[in-house]
C-alpha positions as CSV (number, residue, x, y, z in Angstrom):
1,X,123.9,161.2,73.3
2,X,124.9,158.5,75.4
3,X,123.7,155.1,73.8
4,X,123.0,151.5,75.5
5,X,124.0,148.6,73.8
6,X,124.4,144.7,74.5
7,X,127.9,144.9,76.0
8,X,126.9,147.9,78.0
9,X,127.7,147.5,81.6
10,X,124.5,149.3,83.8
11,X,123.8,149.9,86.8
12,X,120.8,151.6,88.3
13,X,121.3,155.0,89.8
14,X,121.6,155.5,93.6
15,X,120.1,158.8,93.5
16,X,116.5,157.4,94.2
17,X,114.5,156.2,97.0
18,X,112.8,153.1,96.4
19,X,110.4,150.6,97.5
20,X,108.6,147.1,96.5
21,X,104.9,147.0,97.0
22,X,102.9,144.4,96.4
23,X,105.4,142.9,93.7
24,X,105.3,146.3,91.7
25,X,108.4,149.1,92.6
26,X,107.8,152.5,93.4
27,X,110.4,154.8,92.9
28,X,111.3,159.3,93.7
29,X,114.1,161.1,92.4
30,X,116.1,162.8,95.1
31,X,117.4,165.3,92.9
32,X,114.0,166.5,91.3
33,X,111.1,164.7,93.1
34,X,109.9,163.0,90.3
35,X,107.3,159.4,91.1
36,X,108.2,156.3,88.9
37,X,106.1,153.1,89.1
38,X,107.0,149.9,88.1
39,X,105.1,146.6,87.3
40,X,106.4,143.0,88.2
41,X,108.8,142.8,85.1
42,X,109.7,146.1,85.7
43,X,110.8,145.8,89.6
44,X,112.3,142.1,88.3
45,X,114.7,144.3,86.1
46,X,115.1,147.1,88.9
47,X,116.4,144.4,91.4
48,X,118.6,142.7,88.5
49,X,120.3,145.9,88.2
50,X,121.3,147.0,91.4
51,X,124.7,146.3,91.0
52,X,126.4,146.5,87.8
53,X,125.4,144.2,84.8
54,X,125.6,143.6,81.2
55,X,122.9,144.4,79.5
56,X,123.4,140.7,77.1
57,X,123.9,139.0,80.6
58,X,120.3,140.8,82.0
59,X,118.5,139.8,78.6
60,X,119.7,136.3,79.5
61,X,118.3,136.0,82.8
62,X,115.1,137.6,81.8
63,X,114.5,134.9,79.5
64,X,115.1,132.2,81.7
65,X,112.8,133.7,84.5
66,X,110.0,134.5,81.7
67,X,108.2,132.8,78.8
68,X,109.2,135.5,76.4
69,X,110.8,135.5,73.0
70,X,114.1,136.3,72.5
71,X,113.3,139.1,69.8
72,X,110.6,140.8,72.4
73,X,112.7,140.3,75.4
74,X,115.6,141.8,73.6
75,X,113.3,144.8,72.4
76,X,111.5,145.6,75.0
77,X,114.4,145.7,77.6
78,X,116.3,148.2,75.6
79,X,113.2,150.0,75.4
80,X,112.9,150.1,79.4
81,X,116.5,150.8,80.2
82,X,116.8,153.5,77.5
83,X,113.7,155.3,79.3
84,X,115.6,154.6,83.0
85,X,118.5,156.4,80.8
86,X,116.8,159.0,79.7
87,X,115.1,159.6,83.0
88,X,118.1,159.7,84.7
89,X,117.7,156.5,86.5
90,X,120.3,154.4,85.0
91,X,124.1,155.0,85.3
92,X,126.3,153.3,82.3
93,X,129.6,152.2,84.1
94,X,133.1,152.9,82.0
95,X,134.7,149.6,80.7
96,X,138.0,148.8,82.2
């Protein structure tokens, strides 16, 4: 089992189609057709990790773009990116 941690370096997975509507993202699987939606925090996070991140260095700029504690914003983005993870949406790059 593959697990995420602060100094994880992420990166979403290019194996999806995706668009922004309206402020929210909407997302399909190529390999297995699946639908994903997304809300404004959501799609924030999406965009943030187009191109590889740290996942200490995302929690940082979520909290500077939202009025969120620390503790929630820490909780509830591992929460997200471990669901991308799981859902195959989220590719963990290998530290140098």
């Amino acid at each position: 089992m593959i697990i995420i941690d602060y100094q994880s370096i992420i990166q979403r997975s290019n194996k999806l189609v995706s668009s922004n509507m309206d402020g929210e993202t909407v997302m399909m699987s190529i390999e297995n057709g699946e639908y994903f939606g997304l809300n404004s925090v959501g799609s924030r996070m999406w965009e943030l990790i187009e191109n590889p991140i740290k996942v200490n260095t995302l929690i940082e700029l979520l909290l500077d773009e939202f009025d969120v504690s620390r503790e929630q914003c820490e909780a509830e983005t591992m929460e997200f990116l471990n669901h991308l993870l799981d859902k195959k949406l989220l590719t963990i790059i290998p530290a140098k």
